[in-house]
PyMOL commands that place a pseudoatom at each C-alpha (Angstrom):
pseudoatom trace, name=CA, resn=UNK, resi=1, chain=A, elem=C, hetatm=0, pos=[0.000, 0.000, 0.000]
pseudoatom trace, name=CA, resn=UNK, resi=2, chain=A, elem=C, hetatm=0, pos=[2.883, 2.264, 0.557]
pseudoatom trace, name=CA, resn=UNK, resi=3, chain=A, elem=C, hetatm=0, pos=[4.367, 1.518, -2.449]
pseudoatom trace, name=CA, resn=UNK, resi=4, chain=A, elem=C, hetatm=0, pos=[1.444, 2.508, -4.460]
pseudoatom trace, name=CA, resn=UNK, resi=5, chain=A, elem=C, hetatm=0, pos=[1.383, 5.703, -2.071]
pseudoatom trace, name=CA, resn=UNK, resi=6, chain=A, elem=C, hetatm=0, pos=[4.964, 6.314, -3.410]
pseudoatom trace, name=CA, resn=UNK, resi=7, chain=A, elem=C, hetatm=0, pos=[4.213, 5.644, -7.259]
pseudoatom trace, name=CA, resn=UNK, resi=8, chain=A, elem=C, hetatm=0, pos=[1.401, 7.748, -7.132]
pseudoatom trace, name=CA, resn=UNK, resi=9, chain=A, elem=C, hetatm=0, pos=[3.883, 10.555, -5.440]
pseudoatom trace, name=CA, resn=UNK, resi=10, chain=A, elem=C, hetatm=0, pos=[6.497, 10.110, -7.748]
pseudoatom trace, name=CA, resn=UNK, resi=11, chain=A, elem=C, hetatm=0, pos=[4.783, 10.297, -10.815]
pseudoatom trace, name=CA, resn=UNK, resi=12, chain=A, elem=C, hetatm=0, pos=[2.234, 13.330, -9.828]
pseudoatom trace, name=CA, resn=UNK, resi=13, chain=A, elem=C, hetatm=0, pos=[5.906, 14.832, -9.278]
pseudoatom trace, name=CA, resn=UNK, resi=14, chain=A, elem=C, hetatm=0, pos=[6.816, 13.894, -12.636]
pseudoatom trace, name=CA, resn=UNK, resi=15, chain=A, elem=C, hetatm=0, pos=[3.620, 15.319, -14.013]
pseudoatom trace, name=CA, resn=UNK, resi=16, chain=A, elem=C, hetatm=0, pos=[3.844, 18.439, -12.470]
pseudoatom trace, name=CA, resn=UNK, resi=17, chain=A, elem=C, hetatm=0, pos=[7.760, 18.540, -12.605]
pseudoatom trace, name=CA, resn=UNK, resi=18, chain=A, elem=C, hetatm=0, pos=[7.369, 17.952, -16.613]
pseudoatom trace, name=CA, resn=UNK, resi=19, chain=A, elem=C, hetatm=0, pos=[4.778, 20.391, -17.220]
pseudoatom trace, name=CA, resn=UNK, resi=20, chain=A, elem=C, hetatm=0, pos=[6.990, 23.357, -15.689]
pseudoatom trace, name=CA, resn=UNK, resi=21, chain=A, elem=C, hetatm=0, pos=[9.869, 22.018, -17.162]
pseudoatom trace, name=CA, resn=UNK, resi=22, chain=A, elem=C, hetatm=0, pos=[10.002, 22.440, -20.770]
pseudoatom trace, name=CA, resn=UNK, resi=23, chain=A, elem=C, hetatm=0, pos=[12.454, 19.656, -21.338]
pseudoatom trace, name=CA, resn=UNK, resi=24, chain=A, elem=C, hetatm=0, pos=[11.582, 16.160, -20.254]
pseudoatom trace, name=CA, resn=UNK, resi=25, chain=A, elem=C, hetatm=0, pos=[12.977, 13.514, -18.400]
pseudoatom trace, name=CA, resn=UNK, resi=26, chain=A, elem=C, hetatm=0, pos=[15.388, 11.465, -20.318]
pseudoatom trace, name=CA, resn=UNK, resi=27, chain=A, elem=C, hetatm=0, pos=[14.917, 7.545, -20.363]
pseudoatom trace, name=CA, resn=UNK, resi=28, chain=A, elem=C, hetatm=0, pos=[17.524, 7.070, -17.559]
pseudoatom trace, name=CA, resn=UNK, resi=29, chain=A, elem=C, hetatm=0, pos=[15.880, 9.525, -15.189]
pseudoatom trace, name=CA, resn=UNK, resi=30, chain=A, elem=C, hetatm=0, pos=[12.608, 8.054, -15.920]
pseudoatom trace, name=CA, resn=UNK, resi=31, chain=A, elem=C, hetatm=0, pos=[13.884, 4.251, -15.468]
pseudoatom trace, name=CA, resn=UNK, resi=32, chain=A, elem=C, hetatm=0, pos=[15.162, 5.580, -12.125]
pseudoatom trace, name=CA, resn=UNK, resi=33, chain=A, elem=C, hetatm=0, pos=[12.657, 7.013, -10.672]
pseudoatom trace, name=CA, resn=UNK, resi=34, chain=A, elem=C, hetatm=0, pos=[11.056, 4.097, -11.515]
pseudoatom trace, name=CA, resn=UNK, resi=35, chain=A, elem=C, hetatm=0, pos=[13.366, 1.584, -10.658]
pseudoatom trace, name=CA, resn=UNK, resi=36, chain=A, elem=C, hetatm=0, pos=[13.778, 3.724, -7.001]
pseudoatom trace, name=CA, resn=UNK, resi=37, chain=A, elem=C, hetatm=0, pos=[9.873, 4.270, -6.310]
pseudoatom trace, name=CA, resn=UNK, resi=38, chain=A, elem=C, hetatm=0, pos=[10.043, -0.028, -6.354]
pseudoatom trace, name=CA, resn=UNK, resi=39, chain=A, elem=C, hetatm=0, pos=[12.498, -0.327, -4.602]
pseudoatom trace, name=CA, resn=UNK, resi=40, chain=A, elem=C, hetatm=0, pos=[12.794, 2.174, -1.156]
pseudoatom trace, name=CA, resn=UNK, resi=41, chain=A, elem=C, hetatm=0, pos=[9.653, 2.710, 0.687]
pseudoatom trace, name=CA, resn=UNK, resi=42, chain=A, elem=C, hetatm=0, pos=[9.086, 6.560, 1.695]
pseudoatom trace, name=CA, resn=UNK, resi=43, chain=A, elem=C, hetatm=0, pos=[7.703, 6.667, 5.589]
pseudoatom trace, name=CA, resn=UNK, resi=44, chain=A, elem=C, hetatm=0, pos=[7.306, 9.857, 7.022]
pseudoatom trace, name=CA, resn=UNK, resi=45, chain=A, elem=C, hetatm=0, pos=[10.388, 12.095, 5.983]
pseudoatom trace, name=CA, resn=UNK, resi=46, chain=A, elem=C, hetatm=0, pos=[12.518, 9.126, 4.839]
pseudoatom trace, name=CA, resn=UNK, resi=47, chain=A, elem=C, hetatm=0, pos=[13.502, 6.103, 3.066]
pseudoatom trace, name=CA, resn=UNK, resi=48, chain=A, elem=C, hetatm=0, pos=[13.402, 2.741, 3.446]
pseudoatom trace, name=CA, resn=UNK, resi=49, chain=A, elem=C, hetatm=0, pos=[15.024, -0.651, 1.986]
pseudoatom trace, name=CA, resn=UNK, resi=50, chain=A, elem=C, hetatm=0, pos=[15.739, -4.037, 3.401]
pseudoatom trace, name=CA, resn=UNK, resi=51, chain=A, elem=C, hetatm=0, pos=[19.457, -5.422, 2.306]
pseudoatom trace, name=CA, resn=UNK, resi=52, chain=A, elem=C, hetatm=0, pos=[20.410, -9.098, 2.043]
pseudoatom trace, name=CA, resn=UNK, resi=53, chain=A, elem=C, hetatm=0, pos=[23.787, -9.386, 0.779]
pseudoatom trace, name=CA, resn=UNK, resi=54, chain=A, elem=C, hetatm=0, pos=[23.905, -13.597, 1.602]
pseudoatom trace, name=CA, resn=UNK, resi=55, chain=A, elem=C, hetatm=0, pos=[22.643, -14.227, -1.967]
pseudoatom trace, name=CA, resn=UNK, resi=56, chain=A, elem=C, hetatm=0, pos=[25.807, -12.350, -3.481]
pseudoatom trace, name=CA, resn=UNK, resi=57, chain=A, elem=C, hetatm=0, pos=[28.421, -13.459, -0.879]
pseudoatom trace, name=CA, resn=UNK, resi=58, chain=A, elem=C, hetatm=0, pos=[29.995, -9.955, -1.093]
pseudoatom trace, name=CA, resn=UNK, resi=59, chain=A, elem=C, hetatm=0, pos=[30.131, -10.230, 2.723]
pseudoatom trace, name=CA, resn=UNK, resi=60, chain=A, elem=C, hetatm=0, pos=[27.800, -7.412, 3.547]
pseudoatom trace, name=CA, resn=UNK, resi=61, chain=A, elem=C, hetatm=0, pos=[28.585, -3.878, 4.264]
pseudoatom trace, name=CA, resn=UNK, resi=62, chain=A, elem=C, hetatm=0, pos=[30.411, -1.717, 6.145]
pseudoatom trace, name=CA, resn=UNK, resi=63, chain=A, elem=C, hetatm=0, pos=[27.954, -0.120, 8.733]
pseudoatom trace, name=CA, resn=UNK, resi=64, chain=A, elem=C, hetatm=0, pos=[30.675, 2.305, 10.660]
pseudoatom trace, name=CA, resn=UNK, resi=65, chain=A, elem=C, hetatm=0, pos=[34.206, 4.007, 10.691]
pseudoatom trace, name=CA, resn=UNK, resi=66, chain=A, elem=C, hetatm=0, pos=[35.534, 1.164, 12.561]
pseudoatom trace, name=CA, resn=UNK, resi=67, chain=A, elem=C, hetatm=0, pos=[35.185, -1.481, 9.694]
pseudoatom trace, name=CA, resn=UNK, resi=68, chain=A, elem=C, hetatm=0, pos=[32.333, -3.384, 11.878]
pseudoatom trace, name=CA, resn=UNK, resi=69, chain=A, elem=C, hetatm=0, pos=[29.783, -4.716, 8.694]
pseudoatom trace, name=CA, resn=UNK, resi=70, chain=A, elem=C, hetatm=0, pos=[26.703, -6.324, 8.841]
pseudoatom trace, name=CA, resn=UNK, resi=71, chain=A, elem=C, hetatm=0, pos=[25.173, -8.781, 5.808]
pseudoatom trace, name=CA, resn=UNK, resi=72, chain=A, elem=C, hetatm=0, pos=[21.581, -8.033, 6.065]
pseudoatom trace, name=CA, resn=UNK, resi=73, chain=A, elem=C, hetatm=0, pos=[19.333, -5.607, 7.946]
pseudoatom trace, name=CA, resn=UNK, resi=74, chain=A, elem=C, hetatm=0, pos=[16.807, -2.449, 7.118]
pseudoatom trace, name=CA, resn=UNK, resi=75, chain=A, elem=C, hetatm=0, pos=[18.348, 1.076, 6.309]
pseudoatom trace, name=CA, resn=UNK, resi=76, chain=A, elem=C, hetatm=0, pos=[16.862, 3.929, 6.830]
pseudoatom trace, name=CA, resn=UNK, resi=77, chain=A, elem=C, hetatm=0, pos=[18.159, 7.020, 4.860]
pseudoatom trace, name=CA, resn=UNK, resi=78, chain=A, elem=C, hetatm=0, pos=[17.819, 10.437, 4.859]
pseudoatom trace, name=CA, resn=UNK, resi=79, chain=A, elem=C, hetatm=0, pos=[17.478, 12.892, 1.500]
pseudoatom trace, name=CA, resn=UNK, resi=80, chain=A, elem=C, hetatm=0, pos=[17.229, 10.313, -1.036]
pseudoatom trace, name=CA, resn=UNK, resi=81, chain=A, elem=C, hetatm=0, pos=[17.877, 11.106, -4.219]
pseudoatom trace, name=CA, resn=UNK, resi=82, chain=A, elem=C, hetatm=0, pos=[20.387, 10.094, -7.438]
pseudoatom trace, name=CA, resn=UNK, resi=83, chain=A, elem=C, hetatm=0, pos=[22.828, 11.096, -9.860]
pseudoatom trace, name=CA, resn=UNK, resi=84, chain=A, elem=C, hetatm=0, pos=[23.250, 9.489, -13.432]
pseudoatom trace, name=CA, resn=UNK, resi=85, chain=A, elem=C, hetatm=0, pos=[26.689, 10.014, -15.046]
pseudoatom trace, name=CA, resn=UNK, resi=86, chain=A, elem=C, hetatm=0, pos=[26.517, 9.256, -19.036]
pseudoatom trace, name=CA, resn=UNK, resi=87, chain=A, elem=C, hetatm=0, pos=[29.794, 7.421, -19.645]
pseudoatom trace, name=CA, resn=UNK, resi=88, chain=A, elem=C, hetatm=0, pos=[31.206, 7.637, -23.326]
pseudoatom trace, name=CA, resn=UNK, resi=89, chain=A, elem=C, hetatm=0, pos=[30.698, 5.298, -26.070]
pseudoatom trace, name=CA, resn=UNK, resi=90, chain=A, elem=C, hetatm=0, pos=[33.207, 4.343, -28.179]
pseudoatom trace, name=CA, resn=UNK, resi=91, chain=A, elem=C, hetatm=0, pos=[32.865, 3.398, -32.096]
pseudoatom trace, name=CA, resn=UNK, resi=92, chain=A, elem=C, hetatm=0, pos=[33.028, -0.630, -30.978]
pseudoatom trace, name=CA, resn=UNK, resi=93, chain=A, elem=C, hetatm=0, pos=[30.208, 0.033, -28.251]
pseudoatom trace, name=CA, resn=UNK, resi=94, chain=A, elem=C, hetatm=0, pos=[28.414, 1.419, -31.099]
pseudoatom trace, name=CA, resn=UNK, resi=95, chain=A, elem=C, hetatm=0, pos=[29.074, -1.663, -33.026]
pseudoatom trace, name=CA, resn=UNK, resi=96, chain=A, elem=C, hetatm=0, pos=[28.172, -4.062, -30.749]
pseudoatom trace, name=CA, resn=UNK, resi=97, chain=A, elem=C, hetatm=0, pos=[24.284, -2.133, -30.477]
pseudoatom trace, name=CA, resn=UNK, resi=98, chain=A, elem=C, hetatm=0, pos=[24.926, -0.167, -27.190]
pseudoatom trace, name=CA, resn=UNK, resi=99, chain=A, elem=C, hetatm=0, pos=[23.098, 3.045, -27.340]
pseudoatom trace, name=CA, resn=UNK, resi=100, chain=A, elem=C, hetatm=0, pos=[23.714, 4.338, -23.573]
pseudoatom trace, name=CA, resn=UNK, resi=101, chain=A, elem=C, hetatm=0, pos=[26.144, 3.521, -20.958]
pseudoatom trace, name=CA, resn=UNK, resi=102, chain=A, elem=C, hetatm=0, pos=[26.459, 5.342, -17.599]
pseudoatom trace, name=CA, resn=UNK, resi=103, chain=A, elem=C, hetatm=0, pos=[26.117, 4.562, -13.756]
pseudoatom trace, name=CA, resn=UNK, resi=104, chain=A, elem=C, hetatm=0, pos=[23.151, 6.049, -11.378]
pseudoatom trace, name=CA, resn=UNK, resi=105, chain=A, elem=C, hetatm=0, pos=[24.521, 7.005, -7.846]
pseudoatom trace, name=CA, resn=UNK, resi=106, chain=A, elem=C, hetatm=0, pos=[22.266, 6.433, -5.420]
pseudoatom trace, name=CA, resn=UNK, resi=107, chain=A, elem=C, hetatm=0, pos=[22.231, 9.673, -3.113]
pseudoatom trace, name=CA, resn=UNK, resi=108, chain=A, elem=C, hetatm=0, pos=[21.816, 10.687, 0.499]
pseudoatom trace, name=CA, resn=UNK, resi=109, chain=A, elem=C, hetatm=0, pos=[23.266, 12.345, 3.778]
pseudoatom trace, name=CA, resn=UNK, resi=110, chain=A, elem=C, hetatm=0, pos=[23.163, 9.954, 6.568]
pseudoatom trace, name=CA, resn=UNK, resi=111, chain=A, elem=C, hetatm=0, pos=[21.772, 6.477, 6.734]
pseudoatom trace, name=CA, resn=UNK, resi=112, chain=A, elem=C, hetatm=0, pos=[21.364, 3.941, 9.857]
pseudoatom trace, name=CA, resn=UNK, resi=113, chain=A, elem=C, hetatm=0, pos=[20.987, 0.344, 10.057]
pseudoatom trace, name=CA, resn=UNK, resi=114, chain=A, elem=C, hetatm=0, pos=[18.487, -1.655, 11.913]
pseudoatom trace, name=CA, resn=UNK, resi=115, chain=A, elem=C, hetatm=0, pos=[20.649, -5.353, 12.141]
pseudoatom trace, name=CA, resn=UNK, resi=116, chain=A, elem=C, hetatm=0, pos=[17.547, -6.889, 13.985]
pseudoatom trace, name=CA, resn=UNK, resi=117, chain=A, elem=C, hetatm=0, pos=[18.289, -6.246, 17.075]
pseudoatom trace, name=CA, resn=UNK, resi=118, chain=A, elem=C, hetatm=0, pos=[18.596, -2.256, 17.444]
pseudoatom trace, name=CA, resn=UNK, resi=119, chain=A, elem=C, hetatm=0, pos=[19.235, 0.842, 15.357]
pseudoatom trace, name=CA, resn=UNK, resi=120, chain=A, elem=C, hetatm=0, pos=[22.692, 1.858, 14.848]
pseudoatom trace, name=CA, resn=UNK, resi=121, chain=A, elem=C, hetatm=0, pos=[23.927, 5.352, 15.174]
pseudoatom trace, name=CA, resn=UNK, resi=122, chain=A, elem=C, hetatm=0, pos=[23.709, 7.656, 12.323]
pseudoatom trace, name=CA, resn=UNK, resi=123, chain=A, elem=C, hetatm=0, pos=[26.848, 7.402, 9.840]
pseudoatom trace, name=CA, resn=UNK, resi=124, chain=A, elem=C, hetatm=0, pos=[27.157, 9.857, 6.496]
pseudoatom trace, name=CA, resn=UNK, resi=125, chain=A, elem=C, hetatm=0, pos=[30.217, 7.787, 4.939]
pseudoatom trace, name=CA, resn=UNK, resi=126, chain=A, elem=C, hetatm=0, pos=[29.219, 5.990, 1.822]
pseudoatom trace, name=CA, resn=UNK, resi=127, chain=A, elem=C, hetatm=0, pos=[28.028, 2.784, 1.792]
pseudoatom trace, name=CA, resn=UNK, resi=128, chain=A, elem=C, hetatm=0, pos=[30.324, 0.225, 0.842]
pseudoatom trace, name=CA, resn=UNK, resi=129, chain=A, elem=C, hetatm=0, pos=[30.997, -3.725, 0.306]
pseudoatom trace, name=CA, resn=UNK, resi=130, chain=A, elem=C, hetatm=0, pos=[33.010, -5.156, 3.233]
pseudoatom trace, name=CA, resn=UNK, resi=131, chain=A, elem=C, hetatm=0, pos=[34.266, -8.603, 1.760]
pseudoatom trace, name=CA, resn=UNK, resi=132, chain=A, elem=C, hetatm=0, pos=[38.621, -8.612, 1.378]
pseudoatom trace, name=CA, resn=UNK, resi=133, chain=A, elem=C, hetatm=0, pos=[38.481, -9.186, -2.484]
pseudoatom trace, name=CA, resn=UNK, resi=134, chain=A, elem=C, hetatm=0, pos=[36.355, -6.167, -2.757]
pseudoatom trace, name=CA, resn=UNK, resi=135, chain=A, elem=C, hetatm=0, pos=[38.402, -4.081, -0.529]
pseudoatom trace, name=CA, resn=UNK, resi=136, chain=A, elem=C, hetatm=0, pos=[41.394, -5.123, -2.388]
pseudoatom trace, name=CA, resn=UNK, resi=137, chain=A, elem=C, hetatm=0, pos=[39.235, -3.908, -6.072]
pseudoatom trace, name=CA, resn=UNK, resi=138, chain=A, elem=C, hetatm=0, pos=[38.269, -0.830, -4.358]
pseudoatom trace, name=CA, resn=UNK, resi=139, chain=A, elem=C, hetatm=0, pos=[42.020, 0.103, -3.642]
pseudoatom trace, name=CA, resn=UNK, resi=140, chain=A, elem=C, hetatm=0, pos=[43.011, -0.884, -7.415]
pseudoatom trace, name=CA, resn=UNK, resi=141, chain=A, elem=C, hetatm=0, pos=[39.919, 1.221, -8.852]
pseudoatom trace, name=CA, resn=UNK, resi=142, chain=A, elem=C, hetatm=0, pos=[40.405, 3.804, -6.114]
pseudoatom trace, name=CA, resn=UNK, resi=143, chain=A, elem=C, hetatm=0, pos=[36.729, 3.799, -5.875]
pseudoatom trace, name=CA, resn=UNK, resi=144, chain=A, elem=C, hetatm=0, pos=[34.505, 1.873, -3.336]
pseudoatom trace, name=CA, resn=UNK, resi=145, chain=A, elem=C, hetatm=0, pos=[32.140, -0.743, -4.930]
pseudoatom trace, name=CA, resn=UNK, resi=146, chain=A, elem=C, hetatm=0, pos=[28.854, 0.121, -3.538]
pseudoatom trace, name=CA, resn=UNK, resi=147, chain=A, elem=C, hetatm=0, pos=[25.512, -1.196, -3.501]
pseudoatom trace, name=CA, resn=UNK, resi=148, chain=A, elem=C, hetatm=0, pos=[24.401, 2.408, -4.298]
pseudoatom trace, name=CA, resn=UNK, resi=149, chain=A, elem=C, hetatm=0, pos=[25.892, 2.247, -7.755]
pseudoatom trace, name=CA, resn=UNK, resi=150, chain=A, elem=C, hetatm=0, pos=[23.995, 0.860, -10.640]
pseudoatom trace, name=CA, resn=UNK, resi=151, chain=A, elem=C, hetatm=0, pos=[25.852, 0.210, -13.809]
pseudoatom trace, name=CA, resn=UNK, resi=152, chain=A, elem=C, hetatm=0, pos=[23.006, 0.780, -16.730]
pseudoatom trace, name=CA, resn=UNK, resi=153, chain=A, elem=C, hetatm=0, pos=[23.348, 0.263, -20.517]
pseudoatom trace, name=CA, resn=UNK, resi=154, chain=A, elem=C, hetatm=0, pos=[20.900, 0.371, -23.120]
pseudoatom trace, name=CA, resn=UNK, resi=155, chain=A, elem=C, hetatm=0, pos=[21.383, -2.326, -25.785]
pseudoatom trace, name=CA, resn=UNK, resi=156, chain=A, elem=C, hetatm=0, pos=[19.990, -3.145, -28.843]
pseudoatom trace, name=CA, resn=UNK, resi=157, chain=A, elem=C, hetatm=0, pos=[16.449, -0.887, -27.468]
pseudoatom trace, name=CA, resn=UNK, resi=158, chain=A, elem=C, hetatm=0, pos=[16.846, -2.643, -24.328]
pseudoatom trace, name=CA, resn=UNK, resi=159, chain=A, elem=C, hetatm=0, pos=[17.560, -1.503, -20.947]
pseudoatom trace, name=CA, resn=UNK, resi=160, chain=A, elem=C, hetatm=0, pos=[19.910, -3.327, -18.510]
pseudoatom trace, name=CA, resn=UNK, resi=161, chain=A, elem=C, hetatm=0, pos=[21.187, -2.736, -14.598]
pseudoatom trace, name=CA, resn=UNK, resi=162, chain=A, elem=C, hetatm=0, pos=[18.157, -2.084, -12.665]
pseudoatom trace, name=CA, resn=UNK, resi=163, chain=A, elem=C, hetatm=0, pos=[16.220, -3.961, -10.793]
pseudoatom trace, name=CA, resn=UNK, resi=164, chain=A, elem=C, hetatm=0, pos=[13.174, -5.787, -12.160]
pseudoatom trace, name=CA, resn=UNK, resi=165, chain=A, elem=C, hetatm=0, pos=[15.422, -4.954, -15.540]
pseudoatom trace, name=CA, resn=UNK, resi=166, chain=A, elem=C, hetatm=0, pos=[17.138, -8.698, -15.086]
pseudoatom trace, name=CA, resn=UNK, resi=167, chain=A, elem=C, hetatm=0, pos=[19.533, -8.207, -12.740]
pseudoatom trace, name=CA, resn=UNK, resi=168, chain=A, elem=C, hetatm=0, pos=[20.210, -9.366, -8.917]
pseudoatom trace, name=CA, resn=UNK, resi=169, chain=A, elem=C, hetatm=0, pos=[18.570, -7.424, -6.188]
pseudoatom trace, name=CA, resn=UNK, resi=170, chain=A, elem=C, hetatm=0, pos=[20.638, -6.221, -3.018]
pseudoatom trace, name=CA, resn=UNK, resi=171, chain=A, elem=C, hetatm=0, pos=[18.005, -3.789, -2.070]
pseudoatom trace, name=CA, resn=UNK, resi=172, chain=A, elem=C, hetatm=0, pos=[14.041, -5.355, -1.051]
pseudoatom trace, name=CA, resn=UNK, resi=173, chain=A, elem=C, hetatm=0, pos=[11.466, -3.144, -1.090]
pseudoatom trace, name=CA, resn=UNK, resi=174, chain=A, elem=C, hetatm=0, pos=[9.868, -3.144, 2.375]
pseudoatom trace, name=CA, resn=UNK, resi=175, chain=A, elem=C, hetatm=0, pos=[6.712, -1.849, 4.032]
pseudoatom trace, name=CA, resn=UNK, resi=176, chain=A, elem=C, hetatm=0, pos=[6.776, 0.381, 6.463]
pseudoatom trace, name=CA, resn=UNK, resi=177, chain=A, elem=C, hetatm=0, pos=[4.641, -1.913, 9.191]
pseudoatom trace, name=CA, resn=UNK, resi=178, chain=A, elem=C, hetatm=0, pos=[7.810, -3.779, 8.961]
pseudoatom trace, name=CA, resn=UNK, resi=179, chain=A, elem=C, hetatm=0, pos=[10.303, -0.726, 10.263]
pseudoatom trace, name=CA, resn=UNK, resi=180, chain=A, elem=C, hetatm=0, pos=[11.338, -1.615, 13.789]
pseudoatom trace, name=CA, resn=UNK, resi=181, chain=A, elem=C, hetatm=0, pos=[10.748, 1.687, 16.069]
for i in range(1, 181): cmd.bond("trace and resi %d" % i, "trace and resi %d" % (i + 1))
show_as sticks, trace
zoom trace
């Protein structure tokens, strides 16, 4: 039921958003919103999403500045939002029948986790994979893998990297009955 709250939100924001704006949303941003409004449950002021990290074996996430993770649990963020950065295509991409590559950054300023037992304190680092071989690609890459990052590409008129799109889920939608006070 909150979901459908949240779709109906989102997209009288798109309505209203679209008719001041005189350019429209691009496919990514629209995909996105879409792909977020499914996925993290608005209650109140903030958002919601369940994470289960077991399935991947990525060894869950960090959940504070003293390298302590956790593989599952319900997050609660503030300020959601995203950012979608358009990476280049190259003459082979073009080729091969990919017509947009980029990465969406999931956005916000502090986040908690609830591991089951109690909330944790409020943290506003990034959130980030805990297991050794991805600490040891985040050092090569000099950029944390994070569930927060969604790779995307449009091939051949079809969209890949979001959920419901055909690939794994790390984030579960959840309702907000289910939010431990």
């Amino acid at each position: 039921m909150q979901t459908r709250k949240l779709v109906i939100v989102l997209v009288f924001i798109l309505i209203i958003f679209s008719s001041c704006n005189p350019t429209p949303l691009s496919e990514p941003d629209r995909l996105t919103v879409d792909w977020i409004a499914h996925t993290f449950t608005q209650c109140g002021d903030d958002y919601y999403a369940q994470f289960i990290d077991d399935r991947m074996g990525f060894a869950g996430i960090y959940v504070d500045d003293l390298a302590n993770s956790s593989k599952s649990g319900i997050i609660e963020f503030k300020h959601l939002g995203y950012v979608i950065k358009e990476l280049p295509l190259n003459d082979t991409d073009k080729l091969n029948g990919i017509e947009y590559h980029g990465v969406v950054e999931i956005t916000n300023s502090q986040w908690r986790l609830n591991d089951g037992t109690q909330w944790r304190q409020w943290v506003d680092m990034p959130i980030v994979y805990s297991s050794k071989a991805l600490q040891i690609n985040n050092k090569m890459l000099d950029h944390p893998q994070s569930p927060n990052e969604l790779k995307i590409e449009k091939k051949n008129g079809k969209w890949s990297g979001f959920s419901g799109y055909g690939v794994w889920d790390f984030w579960v939608n959840i309702t907000c009955d289910k939010i431990p006070k």
